[in-house]
DOPA-722975 format. One record per residue (C-alpha): residue number from 0; x, y, z; residue in three letters. Coordinates in Angstrom, 2 decimals. Example, Ala and Ser with C-alpha at 12.3 -4.5 7.8 and 13.67 -1.06 7.14 Angstrom:
BEGIN
<resi:0, X:12.30, Y:-4.50, Z:7.80, resn:ALA>
<resi:1, X:13.67, Y:-1.06, Z:7.14, resn:SER>
END
This chain:
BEGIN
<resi:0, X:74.48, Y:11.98, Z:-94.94, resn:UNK>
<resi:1, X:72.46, Y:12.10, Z:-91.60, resn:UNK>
<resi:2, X:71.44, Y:8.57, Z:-90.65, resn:UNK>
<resi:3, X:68.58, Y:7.77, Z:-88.04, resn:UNK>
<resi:4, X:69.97, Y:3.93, Z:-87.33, resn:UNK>
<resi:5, X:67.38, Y:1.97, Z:-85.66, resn:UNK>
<resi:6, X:68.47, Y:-0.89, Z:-83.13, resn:UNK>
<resi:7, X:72.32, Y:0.72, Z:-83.07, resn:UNK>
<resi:8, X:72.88, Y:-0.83, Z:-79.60, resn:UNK>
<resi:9, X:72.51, Y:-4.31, Z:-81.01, resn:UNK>
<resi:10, X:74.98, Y:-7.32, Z:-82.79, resn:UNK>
<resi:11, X:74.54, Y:-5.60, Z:-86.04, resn:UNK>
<resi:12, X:74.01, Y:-1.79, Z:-85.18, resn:UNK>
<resi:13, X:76.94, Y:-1.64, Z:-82.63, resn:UNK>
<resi:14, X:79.01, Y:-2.52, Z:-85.79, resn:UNK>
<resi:15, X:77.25, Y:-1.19, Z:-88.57, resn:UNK>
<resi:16, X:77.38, Y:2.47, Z:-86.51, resn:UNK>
<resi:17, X:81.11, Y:2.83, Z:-86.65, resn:UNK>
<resi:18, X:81.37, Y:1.83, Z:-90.33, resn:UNK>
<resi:19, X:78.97, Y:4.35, Z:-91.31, resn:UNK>
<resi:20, X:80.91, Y:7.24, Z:-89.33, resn:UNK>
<resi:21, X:84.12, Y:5.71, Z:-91.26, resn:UNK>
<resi:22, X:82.10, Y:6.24, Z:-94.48, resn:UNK>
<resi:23, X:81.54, Y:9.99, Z:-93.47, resn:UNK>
<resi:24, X:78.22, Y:9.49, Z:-92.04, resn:UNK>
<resi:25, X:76.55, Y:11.24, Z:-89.13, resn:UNK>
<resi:26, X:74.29, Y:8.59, Z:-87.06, resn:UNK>
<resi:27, X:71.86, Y:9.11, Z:-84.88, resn:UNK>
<resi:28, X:70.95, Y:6.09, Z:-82.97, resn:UNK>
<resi:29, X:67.54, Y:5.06, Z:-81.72, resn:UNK>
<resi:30, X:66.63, Y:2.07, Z:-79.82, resn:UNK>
<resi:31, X:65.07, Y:1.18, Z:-76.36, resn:UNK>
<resi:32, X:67.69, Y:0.04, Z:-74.60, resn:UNK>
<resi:33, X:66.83, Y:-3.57, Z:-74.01, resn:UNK>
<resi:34, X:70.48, Y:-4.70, Z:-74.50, resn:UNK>
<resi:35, X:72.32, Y:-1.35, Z:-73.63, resn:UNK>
<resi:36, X:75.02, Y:-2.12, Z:-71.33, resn:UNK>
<resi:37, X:76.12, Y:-6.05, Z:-72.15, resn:UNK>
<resi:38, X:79.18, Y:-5.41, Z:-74.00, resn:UNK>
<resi:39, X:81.81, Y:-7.25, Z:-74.66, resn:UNK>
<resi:40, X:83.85, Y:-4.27, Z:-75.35, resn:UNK>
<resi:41, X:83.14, Y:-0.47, Z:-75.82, resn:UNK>
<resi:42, X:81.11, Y:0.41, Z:-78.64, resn:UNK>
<resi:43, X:81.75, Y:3.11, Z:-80.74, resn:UNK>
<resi:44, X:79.70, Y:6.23, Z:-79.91, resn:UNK>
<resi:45, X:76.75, Y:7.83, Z:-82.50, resn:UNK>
<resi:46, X:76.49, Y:11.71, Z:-83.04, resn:UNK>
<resi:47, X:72.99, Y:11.55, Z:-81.20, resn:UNK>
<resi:48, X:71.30, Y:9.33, Z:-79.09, resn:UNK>
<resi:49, X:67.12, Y:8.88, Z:-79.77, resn:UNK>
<resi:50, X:65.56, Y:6.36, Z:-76.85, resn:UNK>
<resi:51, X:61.91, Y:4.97, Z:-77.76, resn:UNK>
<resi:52, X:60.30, Y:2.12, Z:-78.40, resn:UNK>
<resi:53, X:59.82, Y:1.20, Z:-81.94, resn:UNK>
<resi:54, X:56.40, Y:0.99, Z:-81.38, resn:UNK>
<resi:55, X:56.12, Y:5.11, Z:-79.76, resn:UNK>
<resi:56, X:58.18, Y:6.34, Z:-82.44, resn:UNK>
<resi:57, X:56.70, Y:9.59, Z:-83.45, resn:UNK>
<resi:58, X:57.31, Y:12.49, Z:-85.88, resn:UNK>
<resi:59, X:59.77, Y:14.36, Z:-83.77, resn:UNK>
<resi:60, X:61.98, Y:11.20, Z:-83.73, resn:UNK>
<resi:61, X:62.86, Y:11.75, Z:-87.58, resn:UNK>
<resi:62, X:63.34, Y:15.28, Z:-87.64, resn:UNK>
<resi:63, X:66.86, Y:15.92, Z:-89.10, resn:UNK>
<resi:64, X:66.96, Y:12.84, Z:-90.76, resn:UNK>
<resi:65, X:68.14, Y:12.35, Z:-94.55, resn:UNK>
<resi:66, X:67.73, Y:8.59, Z:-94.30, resn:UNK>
<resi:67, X:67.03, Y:5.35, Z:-92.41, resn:UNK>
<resi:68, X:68.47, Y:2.03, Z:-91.97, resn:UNK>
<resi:69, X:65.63, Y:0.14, Z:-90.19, resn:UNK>
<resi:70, X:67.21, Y:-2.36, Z:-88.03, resn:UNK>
<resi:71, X:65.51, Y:-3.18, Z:-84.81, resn:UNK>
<resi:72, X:63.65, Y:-5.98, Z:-84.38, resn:UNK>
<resi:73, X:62.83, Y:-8.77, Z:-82.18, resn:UNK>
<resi:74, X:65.54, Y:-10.23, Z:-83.82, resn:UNK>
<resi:75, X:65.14, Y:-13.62, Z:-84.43, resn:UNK>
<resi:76, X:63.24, Y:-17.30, Z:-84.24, resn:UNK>
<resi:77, X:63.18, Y:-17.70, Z:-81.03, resn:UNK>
<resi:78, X:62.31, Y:-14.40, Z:-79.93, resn:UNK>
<resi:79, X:59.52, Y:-14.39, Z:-82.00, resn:UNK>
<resi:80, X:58.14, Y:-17.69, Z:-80.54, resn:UNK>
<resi:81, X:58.32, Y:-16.57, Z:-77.14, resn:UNK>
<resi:82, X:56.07, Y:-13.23, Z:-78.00, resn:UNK>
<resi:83, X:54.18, Y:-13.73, Z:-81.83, resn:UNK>
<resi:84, X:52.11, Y:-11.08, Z:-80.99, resn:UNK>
<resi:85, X:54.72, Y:-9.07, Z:-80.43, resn:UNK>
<resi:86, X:56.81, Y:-9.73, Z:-83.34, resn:UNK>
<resi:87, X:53.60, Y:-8.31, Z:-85.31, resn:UNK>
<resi:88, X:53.51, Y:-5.11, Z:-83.03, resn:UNK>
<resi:89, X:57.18, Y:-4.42, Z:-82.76, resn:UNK>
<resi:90, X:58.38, Y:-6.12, Z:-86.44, resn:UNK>
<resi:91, X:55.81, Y:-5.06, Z:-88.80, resn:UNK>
<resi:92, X:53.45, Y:-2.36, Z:-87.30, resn:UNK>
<resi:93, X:56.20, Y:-0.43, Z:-85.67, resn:UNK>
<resi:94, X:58.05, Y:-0.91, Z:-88.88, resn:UNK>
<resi:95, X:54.97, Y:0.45, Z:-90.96, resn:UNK>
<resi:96, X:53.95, Y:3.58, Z:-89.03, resn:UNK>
<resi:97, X:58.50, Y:4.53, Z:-89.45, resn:UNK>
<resi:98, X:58.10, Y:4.62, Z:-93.09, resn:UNK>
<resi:99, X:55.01, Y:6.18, Z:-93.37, resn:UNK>
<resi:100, X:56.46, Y:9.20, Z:-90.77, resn:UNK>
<resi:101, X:59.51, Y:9.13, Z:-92.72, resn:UNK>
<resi:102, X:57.52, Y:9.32, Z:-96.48, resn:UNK>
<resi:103, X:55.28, Y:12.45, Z:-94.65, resn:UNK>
<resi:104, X:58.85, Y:14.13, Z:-93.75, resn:UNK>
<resi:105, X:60.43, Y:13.33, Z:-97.06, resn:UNK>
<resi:106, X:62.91, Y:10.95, Z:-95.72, resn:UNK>
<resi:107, X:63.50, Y:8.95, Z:-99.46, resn:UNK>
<resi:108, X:66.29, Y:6.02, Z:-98.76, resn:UNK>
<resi:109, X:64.33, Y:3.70, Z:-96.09, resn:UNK>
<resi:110, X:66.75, Y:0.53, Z:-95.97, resn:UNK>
<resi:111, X:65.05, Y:-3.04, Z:-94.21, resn:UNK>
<resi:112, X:66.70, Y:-5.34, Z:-92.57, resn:UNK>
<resi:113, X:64.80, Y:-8.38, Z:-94.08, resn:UNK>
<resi:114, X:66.30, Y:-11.93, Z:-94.04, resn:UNK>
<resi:115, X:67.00, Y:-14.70, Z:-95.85, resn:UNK>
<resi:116, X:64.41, Y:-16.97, Z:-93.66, resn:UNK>
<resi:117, X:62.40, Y:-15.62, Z:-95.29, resn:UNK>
<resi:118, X:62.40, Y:-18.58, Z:-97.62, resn:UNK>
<resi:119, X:61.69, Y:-21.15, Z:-95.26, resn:UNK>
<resi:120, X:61.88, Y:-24.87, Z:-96.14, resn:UNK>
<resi:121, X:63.30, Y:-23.95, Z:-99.72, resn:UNK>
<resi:122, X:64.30, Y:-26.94, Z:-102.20, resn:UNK>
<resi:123, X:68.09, Y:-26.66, Z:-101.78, resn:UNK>
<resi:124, X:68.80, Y:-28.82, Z:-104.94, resn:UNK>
<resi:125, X:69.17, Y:-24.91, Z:-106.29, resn:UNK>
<resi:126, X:70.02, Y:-21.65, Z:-105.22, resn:UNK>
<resi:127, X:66.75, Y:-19.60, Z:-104.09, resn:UNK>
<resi:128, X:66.76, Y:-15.52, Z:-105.44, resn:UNK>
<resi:129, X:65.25, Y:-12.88, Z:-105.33, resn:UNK>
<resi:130, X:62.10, Y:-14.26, Z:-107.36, resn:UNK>
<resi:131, X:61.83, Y:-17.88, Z:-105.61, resn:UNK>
<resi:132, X:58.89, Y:-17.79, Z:-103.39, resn:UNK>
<resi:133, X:58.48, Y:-17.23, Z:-99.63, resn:UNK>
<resi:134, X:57.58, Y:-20.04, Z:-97.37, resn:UNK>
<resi:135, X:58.11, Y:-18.37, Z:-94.10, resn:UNK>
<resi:136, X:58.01, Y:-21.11, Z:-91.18, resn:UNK>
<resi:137, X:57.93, Y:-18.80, Z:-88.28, resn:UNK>
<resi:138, X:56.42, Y:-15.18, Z:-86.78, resn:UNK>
<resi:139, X:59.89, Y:-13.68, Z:-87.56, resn:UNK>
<resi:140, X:60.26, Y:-14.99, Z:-91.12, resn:UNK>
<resi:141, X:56.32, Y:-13.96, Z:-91.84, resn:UNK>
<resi:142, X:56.97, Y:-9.94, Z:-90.32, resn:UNK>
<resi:143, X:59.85, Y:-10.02, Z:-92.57, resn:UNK>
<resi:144, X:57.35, Y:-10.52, Z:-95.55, resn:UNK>
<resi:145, X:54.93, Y:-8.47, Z:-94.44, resn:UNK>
<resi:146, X:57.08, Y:-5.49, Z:-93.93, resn:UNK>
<resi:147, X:58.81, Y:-6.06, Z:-97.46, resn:UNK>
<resi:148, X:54.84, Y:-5.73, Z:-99.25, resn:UNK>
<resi:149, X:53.84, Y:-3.19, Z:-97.25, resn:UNK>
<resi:150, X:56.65, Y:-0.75, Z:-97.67, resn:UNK>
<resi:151, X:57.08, Y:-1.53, Z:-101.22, resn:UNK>
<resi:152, X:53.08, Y:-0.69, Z:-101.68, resn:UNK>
<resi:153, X:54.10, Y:3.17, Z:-100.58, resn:UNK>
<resi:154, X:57.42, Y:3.45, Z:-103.32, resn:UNK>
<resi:155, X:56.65, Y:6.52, Z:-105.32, resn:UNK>
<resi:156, X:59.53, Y:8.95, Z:-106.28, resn:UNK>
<resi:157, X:59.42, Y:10.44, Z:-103.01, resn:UNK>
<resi:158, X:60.03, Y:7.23, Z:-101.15, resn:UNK>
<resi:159, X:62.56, Y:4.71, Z:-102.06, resn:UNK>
<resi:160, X:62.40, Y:1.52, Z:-99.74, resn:UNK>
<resi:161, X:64.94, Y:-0.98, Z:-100.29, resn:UNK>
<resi:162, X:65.10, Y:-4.79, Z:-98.57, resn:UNK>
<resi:163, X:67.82, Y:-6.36, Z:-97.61, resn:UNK>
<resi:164, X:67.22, Y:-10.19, Z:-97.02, resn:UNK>
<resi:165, X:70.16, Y:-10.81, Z:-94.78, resn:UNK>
<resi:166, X:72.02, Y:-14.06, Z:-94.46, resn:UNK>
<resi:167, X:72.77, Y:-15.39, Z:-90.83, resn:UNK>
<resi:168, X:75.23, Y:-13.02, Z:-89.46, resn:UNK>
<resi:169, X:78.61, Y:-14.30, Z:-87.16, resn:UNK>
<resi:170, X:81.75, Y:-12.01, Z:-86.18, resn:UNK>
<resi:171, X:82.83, Y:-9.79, Z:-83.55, resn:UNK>
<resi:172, X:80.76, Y:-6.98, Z:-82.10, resn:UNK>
<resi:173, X:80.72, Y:-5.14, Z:-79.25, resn:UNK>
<resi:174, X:77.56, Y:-6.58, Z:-78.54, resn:UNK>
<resi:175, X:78.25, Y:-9.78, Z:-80.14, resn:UNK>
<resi:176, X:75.41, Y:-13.04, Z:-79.58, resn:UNK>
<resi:177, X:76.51, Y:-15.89, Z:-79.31, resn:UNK>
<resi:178, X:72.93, Y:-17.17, Z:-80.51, resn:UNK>
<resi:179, X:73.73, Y:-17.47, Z:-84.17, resn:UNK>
<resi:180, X:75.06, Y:-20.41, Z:-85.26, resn:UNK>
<resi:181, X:78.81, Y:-19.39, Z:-86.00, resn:UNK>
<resi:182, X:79.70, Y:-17.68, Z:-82.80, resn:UNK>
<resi:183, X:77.43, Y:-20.47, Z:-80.88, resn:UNK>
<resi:184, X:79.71, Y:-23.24, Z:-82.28, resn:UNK>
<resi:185, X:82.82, Y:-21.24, Z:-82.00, resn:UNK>
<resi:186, X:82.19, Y:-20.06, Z:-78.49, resn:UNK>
<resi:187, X:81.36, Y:-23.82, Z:-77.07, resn:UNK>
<resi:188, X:84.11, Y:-24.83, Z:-78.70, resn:UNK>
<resi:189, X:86.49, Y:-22.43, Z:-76.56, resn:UNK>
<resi:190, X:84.55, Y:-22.93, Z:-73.31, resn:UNK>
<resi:191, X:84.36, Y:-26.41, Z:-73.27, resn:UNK>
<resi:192, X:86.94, Y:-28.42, Z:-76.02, resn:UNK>
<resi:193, X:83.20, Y:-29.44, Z:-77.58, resn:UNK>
<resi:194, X:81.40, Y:-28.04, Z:-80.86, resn:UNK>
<resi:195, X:78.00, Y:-29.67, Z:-80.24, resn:UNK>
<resi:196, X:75.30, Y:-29.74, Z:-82.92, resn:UNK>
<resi:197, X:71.71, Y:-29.34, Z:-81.56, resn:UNK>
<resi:198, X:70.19, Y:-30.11, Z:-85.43, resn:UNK>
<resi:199, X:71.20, Y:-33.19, Z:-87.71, resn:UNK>
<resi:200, X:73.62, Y:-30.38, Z:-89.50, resn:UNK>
<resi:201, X:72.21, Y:-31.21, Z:-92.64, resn:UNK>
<resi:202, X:70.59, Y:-28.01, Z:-93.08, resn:UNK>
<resi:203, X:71.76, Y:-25.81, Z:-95.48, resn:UNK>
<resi:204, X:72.62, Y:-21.45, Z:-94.06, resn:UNK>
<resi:205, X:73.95, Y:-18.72, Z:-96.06, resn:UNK>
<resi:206, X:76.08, Y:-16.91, Z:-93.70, resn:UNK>
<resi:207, X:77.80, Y:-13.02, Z:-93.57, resn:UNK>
<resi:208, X:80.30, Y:-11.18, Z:-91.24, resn:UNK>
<resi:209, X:78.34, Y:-7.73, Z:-89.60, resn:UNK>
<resi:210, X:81.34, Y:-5.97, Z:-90.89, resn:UNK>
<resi:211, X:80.16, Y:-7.27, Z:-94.90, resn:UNK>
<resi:212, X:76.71, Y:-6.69, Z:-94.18, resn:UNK>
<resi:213, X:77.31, Y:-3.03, Z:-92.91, resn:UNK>
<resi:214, X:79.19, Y:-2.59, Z:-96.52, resn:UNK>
<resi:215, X:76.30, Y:-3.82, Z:-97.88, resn:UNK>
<resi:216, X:73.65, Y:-1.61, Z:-96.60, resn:UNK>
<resi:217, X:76.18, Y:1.72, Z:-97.15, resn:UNK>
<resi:218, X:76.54, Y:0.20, Z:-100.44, resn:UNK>
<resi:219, X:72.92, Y:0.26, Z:-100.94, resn:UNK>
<resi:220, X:72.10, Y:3.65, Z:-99.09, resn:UNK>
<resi:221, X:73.94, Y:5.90, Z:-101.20, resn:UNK>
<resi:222, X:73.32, Y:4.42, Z:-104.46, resn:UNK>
<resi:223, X:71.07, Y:5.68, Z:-107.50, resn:UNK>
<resi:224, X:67.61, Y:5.07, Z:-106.87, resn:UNK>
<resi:225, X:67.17, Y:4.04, Z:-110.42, resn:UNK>
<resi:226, X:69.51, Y:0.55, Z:-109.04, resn:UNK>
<resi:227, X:67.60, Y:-0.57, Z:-105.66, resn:UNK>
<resi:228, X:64.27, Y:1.65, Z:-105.02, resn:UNK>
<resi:229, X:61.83, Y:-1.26, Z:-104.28, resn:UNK>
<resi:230, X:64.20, Y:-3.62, Z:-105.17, resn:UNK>
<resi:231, X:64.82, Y:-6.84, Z:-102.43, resn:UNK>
<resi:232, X:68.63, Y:-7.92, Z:-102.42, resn:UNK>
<resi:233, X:69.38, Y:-11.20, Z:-101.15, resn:UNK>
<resi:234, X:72.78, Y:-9.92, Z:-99.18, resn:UNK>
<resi:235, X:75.69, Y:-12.21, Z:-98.64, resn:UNK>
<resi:236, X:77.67, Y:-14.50, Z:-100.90, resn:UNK>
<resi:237, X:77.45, Y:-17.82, Z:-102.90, resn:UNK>
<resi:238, X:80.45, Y:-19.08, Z:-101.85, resn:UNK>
<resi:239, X:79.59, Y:-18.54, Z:-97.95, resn:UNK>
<resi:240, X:76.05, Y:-20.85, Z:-98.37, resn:UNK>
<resi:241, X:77.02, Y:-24.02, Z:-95.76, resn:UNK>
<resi:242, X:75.78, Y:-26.79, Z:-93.90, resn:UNK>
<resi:243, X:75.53, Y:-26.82, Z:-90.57, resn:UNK>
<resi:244, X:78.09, Y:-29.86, Z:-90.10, resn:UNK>
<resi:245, X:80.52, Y:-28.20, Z:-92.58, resn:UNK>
<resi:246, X:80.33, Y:-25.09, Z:-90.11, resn:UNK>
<resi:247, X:80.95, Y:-26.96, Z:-87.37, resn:UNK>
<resi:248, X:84.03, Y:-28.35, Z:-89.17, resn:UNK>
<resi:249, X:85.53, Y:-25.15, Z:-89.69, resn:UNK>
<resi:250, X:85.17, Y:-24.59, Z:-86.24, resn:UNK>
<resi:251, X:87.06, Y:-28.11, Z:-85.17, resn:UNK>
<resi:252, X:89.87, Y:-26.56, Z:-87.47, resn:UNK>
<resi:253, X:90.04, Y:-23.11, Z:-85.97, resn:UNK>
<resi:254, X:89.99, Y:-24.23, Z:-82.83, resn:UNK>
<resi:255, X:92.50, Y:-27.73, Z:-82.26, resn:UNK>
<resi:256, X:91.57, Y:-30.80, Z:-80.47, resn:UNK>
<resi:257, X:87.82, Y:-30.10, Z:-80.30, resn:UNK>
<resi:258, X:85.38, Y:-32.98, Z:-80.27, resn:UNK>
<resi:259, X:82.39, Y:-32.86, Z:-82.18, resn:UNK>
<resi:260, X:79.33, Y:-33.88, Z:-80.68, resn:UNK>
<resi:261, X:75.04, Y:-33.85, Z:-81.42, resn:UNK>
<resi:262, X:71.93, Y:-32.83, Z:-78.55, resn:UNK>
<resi:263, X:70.63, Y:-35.80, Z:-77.37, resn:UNK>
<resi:264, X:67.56, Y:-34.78, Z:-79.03, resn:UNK>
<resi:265, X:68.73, Y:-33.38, Z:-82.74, resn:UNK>
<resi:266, X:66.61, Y:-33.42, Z:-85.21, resn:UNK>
<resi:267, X:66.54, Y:-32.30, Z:-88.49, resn:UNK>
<resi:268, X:65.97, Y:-28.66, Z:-89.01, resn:UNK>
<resi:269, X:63.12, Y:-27.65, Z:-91.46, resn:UNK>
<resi:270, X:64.65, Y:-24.32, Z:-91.68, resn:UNK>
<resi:271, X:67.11, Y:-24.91, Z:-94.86, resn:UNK>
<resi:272, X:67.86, Y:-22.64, Z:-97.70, resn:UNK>
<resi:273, X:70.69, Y:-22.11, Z:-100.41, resn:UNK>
<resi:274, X:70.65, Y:-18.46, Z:-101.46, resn:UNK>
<resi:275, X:71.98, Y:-17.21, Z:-104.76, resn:UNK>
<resi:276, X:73.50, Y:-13.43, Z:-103.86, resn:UNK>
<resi:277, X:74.38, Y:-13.01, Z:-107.93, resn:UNK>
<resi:278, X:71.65, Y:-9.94, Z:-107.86, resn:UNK>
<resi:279, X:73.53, Y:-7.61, Z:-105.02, resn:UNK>
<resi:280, X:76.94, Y:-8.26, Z:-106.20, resn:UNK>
<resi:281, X:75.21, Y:-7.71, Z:-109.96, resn:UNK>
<resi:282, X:74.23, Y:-4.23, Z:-109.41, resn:UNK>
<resi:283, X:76.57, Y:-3.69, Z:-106.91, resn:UNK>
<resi:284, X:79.76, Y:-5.15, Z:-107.88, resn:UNK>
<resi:285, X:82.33, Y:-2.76, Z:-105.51, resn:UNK>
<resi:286, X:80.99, Y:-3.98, Z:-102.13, resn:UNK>
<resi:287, X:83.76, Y:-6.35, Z:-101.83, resn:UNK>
<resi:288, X:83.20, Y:-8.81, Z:-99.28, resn:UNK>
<resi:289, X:86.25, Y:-9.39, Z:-96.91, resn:UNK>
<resi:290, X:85.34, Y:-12.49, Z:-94.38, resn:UNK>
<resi:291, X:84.45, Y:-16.48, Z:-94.56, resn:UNK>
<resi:292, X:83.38, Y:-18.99, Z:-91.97, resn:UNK>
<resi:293, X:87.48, Y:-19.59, Z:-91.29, resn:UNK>
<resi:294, X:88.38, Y:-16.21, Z:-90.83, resn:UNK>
<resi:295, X:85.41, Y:-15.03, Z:-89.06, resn:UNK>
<resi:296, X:85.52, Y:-18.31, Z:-86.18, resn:UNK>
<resi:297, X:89.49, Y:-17.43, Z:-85.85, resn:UNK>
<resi:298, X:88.19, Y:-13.74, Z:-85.19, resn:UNK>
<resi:299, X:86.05, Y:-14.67, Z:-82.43, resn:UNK>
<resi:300, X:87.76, Y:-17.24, Z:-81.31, resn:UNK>
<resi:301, X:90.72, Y:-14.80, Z:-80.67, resn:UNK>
<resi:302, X:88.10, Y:-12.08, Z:-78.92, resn:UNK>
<resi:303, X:86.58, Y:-14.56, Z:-76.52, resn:UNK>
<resi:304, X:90.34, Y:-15.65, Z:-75.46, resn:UNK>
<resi:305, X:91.76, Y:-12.21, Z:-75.23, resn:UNK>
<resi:306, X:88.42, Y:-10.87, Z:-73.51, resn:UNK>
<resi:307, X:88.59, Y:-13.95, Z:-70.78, resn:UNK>
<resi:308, X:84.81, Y:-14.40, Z:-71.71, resn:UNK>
<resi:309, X:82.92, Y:-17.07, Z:-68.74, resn:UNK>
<resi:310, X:80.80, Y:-19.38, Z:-70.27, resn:UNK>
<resi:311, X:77.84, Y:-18.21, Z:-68.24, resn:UNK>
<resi:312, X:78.36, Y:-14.79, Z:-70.07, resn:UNK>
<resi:313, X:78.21, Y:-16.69, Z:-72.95, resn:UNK>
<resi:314, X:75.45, Y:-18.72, Z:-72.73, resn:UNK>
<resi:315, X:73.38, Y:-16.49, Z:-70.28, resn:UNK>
<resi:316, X:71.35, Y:-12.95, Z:-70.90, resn:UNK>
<resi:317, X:74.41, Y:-11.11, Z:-71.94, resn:UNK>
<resi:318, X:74.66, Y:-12.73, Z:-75.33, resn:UNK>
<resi:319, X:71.51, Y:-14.62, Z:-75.67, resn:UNK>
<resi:320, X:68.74, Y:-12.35, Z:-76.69, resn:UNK>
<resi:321, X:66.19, Y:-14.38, Z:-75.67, resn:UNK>
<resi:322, X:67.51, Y:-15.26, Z:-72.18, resn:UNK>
<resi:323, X:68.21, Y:-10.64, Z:-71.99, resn:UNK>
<resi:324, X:64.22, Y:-10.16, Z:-72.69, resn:UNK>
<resi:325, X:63.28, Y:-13.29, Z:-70.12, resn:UNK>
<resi:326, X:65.49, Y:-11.83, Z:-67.35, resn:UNK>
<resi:327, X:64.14, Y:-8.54, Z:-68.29, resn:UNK>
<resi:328, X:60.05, Y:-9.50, Z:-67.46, resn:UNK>
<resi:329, X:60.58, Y:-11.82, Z:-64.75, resn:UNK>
<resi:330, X:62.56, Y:-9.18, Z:-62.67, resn:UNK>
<resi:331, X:59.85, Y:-6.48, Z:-63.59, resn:UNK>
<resi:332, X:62.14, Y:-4.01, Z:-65.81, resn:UNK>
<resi:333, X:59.61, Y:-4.59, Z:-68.42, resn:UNK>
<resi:334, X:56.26, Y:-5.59, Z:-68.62, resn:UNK>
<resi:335, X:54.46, Y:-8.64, Z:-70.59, resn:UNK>
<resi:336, X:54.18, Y:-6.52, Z:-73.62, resn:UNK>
<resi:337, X:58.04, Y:-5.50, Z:-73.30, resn:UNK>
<resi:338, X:57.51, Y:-1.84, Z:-72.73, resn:UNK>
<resi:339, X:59.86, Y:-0.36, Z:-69.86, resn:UNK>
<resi:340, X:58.46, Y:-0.32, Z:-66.39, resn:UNK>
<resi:341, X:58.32, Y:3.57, Z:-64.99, resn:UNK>
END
C-alpha cells in the first residue's frame, strides 16, 4: 500500500517509517522539516520525500496516495503552551482541511494520532476506555478532541477515519526525545548517576515503545473497515499503566547506583490517567506487543552509552522539542507563527 506519513522525520515517524517498509509498504514522507537533521543515528530513508507545512498542504500533496497515517503535530504539552493558537492552526485545522483533501481524492484509511491525554484528570480508582469521558487539561489534549469529532463527522463508506489515543511513548529512535518521561529519567540517570522527579510521581501514565505503537497503527491500517472505521482505540497495554515513581524505579534498576531525587519545586501533577487497552487488543488480538518499561530503559540506556550522547545534546534543542522550535524563532529560521523564513 502507498502511505503519505505525516511528521516521518519525528520520534515516532523516524521509527514508524521503517516498520511500514518492513511490512511491504511504500511511504512517502511529508513534514516541514523543523527537526530534520538532529539525529541520533541515521534514519531509515522513505520512497518519496513531500516538504510543506501542515497547514499549506494542498491537493497535489496526496496525489498517489492509498492512505494516511496523520502524525504531525505540535507534539505535546508544552509545545502547545508555548503557541495555543498554534496548536489550533497546526493540530486541528491543518488536520481538518488533510482529511477533507484526502475524502475529495478518495483516500479511505485516514489513521490519527490521538492520545491518551486526552482524558485529563481521570479518576484512576479504574481504568478509563474508550467510552469514559474527556477532560482535556491542556491546548494539546483539547486539538486531540477536536480532531477525533470532526473527522468522525465526515465517516461515510468512502472515508474511514480511525483514532488512535496513544499512550506516552519511550524507546529508541533515530530522532529519539528525551522529553517524555521514560527516556527523560533514563537519560539523567546516565548523564549524571541521578533519576530526578520534577512531579510528586504519584501520577498515574500508560506508556508504549514507538516500535509497539508502529504495530499498532499497521495493525489498524490494513484491517477491515467493518473493525475500526470511526472507531477510537485506546493503544498500548494494561499491564504497561505506571506511576511516575514506579518508572523512576525501573530506571534505578536498569541503571546501578543511581540516586533518586525530586525538583525543588514538585508538585503533584493533575495530569493522571489509568487506561484500559482491552478494546485494541479485543479486535485486534495479533498485534503482539514486544517491550516494557525494563526493557525499553535498558534499550536506551545502551544507545545513549554506545552513541557517547553529551548531556547538553540531551537536554538541549536536539532532543527537546520545545527548546528545537525556541532556538528555531529566536535565531530567525522561522517566524512567530512557525512558518520557515525565505
Amino acid at each position: 500500500m502507498k502511505v503519505l506519513l505525516t511528521g516521518y522525520q519525528g520520534y515516532v515517524g523516524s521509527v514508524m517509517s521503517g516498520y511500514l517498509k518492513s511490512r511491504g509498504h511504500s511511504v512517502i514522507g511529508l513534514d516541514t522539516g523543523y527537526f530534520n537533521g538532529l539525529d541520533l543515528w541515521t534514519p531509515p530513508s522513505v520512497d518519496e520525500v513531500r516538504t510543506v507545512d501542515m497547514r499549506n498542504v494542498q491537493e497535489k500533496d496526496v496525489e498517489g496516495v492509498e492512505a494516511i497515517i496523520h502524525l504531525a503535530a505540535l507534539s505535546n504539552d508544552p509545545l502547545g503552551d508555548f503557541a495555543p493558537e498554534l496548536t489550533d492552526d497546526i493540530n486541528f485545522k491543518a488536520t481538518k482541511k488533510l482529511a477533507e483533501i484526502a475524502k475529495k481524492h478518495g483516500i479511505k484509511r485516514f489513521v490519527f494520532a490521538s492520545s491518551c491525554s486526552l482524558y485529563g484528570a481521570a479518576d484512576v480508582s479504574k481504568p478509563v476506555d474508550e467510552t469514559s469521558p474527556t477532560l482535556p487539561l491542556t491546548p494539546y489534549a483539547k486539538s486531540k478532541i477536536d480532531c477525533e469529532n470532526a473527522l468522525l463527522a465526515m465517516k461515510d463508506e468512502d472515508f474511514e477515519p480511525v483514532f488512535m489515543r496513544n499512550a506516552t511513548c519511550y524507546g529508541d529512535s533515530p530522532r529519539i526525545r528525551i522529553d517524555v518521561v521514560l527516556n527523560n529519567l533514563t537519560a539523567r540517570a546516565i548523564v549524571s548517576g541521578e533519576v530526578k522527579l520534577l512531579s510528586d510521581g504519584s501520577a498515574w501514565r500508560p506508556l508504549m515503545h514507538v516500535e509497539d505503537m508502529s504495530a499498532s497503527f499497521e495493525a489498524v491500517l490494513t484491517a477491515p473497515a467493518n473493525l475500526v472505521s470511526g472507531e477510537a482505540f485506546n493503544v498500548g497495554t494494561n499491564e504497561q499503566n505506571y506511576q511516575v515513581i514506579d518508572i523512576a524505579k525501573t530506571v534505578q534498576k536498569v541503571v546501578p547506583g543511581c540516586d533518586l531525587t525530586y525538583s525543588d519545586d514538585a508538585q503533584v501533577d493533575a495530569r493522571s490517567y489509568r487506561v484500559s487497552f482491552d478494546k485494541l487488543h479485543s479486535v485486534l488480538p495479533n498485534i503482539g506487543f514486544k517491550w516494557n518499561a525494563e526493557k525499553g530503559a535498558a534499550q536506551i540506556a545502551e544507545r545513549l552509552k554506545a552513541e557517547k550522547a553529551k548531556a547538553e545534546d540531551l537536554f538541549g534543542r536536539k532532543h527537546i522539542r520545545l527548546e528545537q522550535l525556541k532556538y528555531l524563532v529566536e535565531n530567525q529560521k522561522v517566524n512567530a507563527d512557525l512558518f520557515w523564513n525565505a
